[in-house]
TIRO-720752 format. One record per residue: x, y, z negated of N, C-alpha, C, O in turn. Coordinates in steps of 0.2 Angstrom, whole numbers, always signed. Layout:
<node n_xx="X" n_yy="Y" n_zz="Z" ca_xx="X" ca_yy="Y" ca_zz="Z" c_xx="X" c_yy="Y" c_zz="Z" o_xx="X" o_yy="Y" o_zz="Z"/>
...
END
This chain:
<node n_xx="+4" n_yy="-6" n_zz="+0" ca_xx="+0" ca_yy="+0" ca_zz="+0" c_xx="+4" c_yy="+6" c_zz="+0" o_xx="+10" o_yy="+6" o_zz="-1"/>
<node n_xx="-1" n_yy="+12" n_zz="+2" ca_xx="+7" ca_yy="+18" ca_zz="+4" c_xx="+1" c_yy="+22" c_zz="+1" o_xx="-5" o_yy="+21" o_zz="+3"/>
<node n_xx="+3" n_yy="+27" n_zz="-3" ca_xx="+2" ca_yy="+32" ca_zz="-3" c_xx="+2" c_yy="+40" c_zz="-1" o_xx="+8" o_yy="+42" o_zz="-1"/>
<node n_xx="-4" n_yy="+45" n_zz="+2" ca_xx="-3" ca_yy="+48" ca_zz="+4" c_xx="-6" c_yy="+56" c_zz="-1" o_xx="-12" o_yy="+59" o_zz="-1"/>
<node n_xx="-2" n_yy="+58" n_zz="-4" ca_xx="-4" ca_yy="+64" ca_zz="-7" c_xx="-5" c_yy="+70" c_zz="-5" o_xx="+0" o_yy="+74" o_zz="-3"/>
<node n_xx="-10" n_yy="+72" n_zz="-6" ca_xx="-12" ca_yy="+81" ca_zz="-3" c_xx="-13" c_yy="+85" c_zz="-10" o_xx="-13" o_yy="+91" o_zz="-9"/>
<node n_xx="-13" n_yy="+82" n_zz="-17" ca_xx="-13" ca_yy="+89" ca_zz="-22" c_xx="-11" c_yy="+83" c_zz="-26" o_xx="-11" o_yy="+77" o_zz="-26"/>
<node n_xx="-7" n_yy="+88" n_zz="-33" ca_xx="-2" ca_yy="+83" ca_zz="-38" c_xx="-5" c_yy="+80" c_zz="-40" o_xx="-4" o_yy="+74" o_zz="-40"/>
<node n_xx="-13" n_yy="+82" n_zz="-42" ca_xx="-18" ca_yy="+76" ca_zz="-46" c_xx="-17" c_yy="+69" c_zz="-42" o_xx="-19" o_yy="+64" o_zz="-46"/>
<node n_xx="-14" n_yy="+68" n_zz="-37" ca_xx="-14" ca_yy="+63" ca_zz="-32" c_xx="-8" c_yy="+57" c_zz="-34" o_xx="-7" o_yy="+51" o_zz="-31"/>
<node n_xx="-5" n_yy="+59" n_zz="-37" ca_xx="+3" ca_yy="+58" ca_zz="-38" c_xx="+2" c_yy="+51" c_zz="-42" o_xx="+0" o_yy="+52" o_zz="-48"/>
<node n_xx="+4" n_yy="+44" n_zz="-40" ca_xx="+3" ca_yy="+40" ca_zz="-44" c_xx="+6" c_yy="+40" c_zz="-49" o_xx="+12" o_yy="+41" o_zz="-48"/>
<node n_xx="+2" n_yy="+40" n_zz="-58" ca_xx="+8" ca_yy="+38" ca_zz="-62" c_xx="+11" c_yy="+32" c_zz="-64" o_xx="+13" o_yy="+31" o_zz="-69"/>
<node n_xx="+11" n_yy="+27" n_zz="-60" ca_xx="+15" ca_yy="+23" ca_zz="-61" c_xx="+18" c_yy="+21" c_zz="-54" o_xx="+14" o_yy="+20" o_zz="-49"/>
<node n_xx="+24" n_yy="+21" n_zz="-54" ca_xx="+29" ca_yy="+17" ca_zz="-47" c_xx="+26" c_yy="+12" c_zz="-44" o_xx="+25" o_yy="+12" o_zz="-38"/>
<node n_xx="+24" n_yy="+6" n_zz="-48" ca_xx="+22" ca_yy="+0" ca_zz="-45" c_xx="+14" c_yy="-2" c_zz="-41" o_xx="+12" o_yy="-7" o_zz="-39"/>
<node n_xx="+12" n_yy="+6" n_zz="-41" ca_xx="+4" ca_yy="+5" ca_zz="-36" c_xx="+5" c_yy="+7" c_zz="-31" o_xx="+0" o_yy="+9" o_zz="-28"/>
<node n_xx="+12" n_yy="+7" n_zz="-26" ca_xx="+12" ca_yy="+9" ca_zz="-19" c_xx="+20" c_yy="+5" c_zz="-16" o_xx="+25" o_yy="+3" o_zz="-18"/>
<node n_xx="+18" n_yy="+6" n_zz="-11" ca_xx="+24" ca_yy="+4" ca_zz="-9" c_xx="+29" c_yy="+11" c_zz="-6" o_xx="+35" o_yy="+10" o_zz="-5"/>
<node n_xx="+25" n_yy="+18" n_zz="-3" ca_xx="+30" ca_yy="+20" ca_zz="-3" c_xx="+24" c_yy="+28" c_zz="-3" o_xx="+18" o_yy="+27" o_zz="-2"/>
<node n_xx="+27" n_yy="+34" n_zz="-5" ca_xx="+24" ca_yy="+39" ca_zz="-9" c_xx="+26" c_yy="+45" c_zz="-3" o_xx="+32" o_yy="+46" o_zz="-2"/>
<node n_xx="+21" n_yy="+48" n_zz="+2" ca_xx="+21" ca_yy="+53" ca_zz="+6" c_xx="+16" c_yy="+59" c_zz="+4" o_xx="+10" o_yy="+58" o_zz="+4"/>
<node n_xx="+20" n_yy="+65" n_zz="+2" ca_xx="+16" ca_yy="+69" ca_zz="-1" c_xx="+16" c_yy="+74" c_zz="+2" o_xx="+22" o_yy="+76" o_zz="+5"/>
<node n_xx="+10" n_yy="+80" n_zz="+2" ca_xx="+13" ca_yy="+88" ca_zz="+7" c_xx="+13" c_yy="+92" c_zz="-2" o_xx="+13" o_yy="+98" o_zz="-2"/>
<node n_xx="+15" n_yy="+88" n_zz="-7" ca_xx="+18" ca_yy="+93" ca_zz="-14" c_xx="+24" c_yy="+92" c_zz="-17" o_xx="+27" o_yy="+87" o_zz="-16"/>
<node n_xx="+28" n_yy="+96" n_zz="-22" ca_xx="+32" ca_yy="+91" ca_zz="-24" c_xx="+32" c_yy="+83" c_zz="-27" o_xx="+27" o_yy="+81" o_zz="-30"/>
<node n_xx="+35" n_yy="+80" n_zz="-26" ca_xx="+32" ca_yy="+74" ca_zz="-28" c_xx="+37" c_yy="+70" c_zz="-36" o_xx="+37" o_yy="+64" o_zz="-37"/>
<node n_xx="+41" n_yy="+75" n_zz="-39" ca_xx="+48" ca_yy="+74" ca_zz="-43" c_xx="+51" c_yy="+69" c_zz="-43" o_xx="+50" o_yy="+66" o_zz="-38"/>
<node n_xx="+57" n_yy="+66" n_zz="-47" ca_xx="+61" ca_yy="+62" ca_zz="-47" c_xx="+59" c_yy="+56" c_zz="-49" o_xx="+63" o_yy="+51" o_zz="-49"/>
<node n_xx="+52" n_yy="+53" n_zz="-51" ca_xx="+54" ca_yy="+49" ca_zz="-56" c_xx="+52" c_yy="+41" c_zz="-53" o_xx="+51" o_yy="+36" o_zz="-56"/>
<node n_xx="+50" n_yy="+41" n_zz="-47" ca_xx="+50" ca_yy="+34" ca_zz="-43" c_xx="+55" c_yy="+33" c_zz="-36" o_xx="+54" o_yy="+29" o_zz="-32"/>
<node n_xx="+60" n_yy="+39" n_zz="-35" ca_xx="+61" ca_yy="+39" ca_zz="-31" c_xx="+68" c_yy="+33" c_zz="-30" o_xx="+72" o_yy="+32" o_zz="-26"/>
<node n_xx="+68" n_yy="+31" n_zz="-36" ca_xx="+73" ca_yy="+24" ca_zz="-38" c_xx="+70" c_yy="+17" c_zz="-36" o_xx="+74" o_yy="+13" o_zz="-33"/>
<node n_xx="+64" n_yy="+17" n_zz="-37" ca_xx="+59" ca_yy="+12" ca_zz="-36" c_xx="+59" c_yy="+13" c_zz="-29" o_xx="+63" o_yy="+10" o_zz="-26"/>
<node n_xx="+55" n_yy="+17" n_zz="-26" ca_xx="+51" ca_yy="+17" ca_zz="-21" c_xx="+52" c_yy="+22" c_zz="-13" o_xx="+54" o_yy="+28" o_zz="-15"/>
<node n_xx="+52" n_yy="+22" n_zz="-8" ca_xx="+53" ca_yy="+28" ca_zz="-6" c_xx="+48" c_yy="+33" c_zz="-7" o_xx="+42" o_yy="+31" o_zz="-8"/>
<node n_xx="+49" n_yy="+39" n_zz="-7" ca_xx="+46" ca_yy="+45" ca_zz="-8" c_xx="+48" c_yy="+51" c_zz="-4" o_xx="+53" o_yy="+55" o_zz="-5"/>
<node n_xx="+44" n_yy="+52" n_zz="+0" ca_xx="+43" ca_yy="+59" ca_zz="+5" c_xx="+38" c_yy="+64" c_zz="+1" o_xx="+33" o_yy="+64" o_zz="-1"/>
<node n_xx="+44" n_yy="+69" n_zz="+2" ca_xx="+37" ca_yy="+76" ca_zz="+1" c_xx="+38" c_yy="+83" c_zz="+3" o_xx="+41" o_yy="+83" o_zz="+8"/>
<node n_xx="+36" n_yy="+88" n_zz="+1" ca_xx="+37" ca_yy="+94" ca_zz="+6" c_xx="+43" c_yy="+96" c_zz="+5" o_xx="+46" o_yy="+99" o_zz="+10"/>
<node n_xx="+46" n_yy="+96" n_zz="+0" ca_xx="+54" ca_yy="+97" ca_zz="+0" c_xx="+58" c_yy="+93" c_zz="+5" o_xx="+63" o_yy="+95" o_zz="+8"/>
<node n_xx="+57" n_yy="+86" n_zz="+3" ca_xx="+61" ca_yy="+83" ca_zz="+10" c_xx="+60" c_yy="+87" c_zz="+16" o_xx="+64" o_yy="+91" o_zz="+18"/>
<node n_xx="+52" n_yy="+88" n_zz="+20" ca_xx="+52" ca_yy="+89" ca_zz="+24" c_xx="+55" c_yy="+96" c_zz="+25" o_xx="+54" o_yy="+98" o_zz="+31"/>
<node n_xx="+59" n_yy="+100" n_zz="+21" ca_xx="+61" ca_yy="+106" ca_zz="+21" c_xx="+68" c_yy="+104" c_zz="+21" o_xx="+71" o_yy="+105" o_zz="+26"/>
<node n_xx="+71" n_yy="+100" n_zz="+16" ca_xx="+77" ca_yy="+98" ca_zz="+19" c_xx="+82" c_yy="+94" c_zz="+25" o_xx="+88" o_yy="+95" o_zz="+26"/>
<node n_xx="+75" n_yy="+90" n_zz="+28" ca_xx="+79" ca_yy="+84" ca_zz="+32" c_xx="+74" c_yy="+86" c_zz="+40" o_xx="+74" o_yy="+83" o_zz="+45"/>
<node n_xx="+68" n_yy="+92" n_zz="+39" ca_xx="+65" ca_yy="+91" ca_zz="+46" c_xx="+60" c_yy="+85" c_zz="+44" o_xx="+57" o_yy="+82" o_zz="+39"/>
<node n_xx="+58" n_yy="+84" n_zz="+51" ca_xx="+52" ca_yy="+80" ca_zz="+52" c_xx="+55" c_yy="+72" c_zz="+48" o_xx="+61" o_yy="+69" o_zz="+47"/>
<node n_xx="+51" n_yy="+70" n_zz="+47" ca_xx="+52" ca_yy="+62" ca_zz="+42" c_xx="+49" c_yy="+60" c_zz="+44" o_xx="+44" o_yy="+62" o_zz="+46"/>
<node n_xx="+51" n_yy="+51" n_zz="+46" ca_xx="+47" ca_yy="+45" ca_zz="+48" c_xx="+48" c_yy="+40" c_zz="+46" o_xx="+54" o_yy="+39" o_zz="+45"/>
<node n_xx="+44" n_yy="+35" n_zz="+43" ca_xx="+45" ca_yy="+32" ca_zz="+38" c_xx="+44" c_yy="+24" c_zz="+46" o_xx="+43" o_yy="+25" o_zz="+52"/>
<node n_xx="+47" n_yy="+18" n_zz="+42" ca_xx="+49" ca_yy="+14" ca_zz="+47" c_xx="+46" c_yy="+7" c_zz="+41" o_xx="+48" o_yy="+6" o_zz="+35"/>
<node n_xx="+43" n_yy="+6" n_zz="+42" ca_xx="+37" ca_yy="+1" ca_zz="+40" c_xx="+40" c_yy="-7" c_zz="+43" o_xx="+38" o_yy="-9" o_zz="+49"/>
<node n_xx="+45" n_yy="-11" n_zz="+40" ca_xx="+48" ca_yy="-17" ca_zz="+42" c_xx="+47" c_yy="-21" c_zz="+38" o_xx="+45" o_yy="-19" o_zz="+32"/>
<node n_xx="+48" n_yy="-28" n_zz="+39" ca_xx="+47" ca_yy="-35" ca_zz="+36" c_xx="+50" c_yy="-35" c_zz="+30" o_xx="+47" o_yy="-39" o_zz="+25"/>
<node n_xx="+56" n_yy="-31" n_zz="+31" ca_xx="+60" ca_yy="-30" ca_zz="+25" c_xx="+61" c_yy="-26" c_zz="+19" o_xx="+64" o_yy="-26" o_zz="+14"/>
<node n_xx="+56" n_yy="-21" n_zz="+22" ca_xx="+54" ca_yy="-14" ca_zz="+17" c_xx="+52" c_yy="-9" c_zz="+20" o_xx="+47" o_yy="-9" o_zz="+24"/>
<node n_xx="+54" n_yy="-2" n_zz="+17" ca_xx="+52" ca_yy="+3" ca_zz="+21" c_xx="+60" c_yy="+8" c_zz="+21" o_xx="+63" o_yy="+10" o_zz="+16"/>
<node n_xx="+60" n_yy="+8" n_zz="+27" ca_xx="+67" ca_yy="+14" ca_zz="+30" c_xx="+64" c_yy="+21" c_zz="+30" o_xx="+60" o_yy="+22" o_zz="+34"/>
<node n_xx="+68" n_yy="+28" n_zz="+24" ca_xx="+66" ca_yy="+32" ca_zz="+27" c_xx="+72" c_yy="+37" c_zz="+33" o_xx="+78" o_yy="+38" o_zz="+32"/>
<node n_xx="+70" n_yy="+39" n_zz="+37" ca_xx="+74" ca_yy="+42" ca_zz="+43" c_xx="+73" c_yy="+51" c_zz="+42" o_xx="+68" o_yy="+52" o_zz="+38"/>
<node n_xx="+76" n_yy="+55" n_zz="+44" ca_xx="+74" ca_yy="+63" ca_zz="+45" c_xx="+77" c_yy="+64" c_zz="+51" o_xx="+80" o_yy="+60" o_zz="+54"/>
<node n_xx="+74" n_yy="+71" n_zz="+55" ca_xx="+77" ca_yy="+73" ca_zz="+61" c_xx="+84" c_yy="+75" c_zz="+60" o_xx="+89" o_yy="+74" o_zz="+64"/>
<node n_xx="+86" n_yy="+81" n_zz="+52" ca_xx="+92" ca_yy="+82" ca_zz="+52" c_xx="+96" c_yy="+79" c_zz="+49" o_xx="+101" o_yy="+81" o_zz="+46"/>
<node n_xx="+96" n_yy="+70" n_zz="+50" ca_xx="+100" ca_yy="+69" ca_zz="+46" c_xx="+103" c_yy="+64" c_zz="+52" o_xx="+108" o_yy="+61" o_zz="+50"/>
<node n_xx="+101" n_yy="+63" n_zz="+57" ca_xx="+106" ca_yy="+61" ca_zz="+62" c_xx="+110" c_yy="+67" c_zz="+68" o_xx="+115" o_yy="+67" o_zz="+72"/>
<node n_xx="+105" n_yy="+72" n_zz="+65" ca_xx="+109" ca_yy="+78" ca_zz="+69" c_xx="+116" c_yy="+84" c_zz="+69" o_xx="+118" o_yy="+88" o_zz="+73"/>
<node n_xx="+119" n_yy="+81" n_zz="+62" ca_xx="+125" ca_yy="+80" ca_zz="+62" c_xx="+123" c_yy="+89" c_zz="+58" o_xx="+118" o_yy="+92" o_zz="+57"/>
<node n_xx="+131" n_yy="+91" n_zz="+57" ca_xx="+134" ca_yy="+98" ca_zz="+56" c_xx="+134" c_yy="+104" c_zz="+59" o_xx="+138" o_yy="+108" o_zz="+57"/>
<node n_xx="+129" n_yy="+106" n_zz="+64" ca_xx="+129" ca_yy="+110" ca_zz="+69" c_xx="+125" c_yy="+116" c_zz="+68" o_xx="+120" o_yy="+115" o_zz="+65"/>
<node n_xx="+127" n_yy="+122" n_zz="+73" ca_xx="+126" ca_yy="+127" ca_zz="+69" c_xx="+118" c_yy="+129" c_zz="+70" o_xx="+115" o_yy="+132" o_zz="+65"/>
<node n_xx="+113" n_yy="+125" n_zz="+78" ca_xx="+107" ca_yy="+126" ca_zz="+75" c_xx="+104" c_yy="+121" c_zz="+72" o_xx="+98" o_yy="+123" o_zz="+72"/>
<node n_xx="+104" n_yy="+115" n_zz="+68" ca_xx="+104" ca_yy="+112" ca_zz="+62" c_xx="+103" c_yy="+116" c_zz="+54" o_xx="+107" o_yy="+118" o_zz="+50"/>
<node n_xx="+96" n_yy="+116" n_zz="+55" ca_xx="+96" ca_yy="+119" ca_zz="+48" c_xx="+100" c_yy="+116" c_zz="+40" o_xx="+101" o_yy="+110" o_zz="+40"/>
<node n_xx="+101" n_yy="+120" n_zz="+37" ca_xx="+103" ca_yy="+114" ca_zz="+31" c_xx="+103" c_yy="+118" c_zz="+25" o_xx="+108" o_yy="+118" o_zz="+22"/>
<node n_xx="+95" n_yy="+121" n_zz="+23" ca_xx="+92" ca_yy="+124" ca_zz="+19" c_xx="+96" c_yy="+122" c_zz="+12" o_xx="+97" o_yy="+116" o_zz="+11"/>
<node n_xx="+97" n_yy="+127" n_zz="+7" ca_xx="+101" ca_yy="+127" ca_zz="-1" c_xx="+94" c_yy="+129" c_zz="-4" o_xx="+89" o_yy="+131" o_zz="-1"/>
<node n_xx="+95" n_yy="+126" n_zz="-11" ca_xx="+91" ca_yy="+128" ca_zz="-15" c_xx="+91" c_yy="+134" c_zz="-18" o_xx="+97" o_yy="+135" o_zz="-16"/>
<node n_xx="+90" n_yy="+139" n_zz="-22" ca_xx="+90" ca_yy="+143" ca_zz="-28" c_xx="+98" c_yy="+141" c_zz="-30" o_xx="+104" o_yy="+144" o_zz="-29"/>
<node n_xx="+96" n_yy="+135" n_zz="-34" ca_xx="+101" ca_yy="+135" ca_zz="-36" c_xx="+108" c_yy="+133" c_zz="-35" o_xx="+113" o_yy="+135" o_zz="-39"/>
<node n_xx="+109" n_yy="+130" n_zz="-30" ca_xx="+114" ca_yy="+128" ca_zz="-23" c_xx="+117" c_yy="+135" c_zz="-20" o_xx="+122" o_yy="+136" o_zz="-17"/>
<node n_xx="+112" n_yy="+139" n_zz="-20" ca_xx="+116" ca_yy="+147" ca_zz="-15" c_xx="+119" c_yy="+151" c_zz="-21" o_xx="+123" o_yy="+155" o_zz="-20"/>
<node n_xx="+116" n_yy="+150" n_zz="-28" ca_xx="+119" ca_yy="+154" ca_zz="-34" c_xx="+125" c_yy="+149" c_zz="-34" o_xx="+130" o_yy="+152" o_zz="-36"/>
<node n_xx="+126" n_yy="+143" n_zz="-33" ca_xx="+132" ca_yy="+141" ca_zz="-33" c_xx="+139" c_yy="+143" c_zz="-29" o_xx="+145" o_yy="+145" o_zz="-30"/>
<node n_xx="+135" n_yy="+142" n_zz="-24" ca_xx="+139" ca_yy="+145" ca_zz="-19" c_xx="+144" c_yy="+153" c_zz="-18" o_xx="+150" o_yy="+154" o_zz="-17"/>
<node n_xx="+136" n_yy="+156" n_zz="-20" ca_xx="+138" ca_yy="+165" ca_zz="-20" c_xx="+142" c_yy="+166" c_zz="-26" o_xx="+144" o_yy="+172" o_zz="-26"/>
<node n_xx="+145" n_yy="+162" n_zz="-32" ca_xx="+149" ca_yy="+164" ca_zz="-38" c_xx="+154" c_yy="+162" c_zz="-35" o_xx="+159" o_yy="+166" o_zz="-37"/>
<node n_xx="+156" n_yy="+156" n_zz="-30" ca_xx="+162" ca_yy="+155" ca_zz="-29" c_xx="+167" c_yy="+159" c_zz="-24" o_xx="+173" o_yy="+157" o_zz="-23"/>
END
């Protein structure tokens, strides 16, 4: 079973009711050991997301993540990853 969330009330609280968690909210850290989990933050970080549905499990894929280092390649910082940055 796959889960697909549109508002946090949605968000299962237990890891073991899905097999993988696609959400358009934050969706936090705390299954994403367990389970794959997609949510609007990936999609801000890695671009379009496809989940890959096999025999063997589920592969998550991104567009920027096979598109390498380049300069039109987004590769979005957080808050606090650019305060990192800018003190250096």
């Amino acid at each position: 079973m796959r889960a697909a969330v549109t508002d946090d009330r949605g968000l299962p609280s237990s890891c073991d009711v899905a097999d993988a968690i696609v959400s358009q909210v934050p969706a936090g850290f705390s299954c994403r050991r367990a389970i794959p989990v997609v949510d609007r933050i990936d999609n801000w970080r890695r671009g379009a997301v496809a989940l890959w549905l096999d025999p063997g499990g589920i592969t998550v894929s991104g567009a920027n993540d096979s598109r390498g280092d380049r300069p039109w390649v987004p590769h979005p910082l957080s808050k606090k990853e650019r305060a990192s940055t800018e003190s250096n």
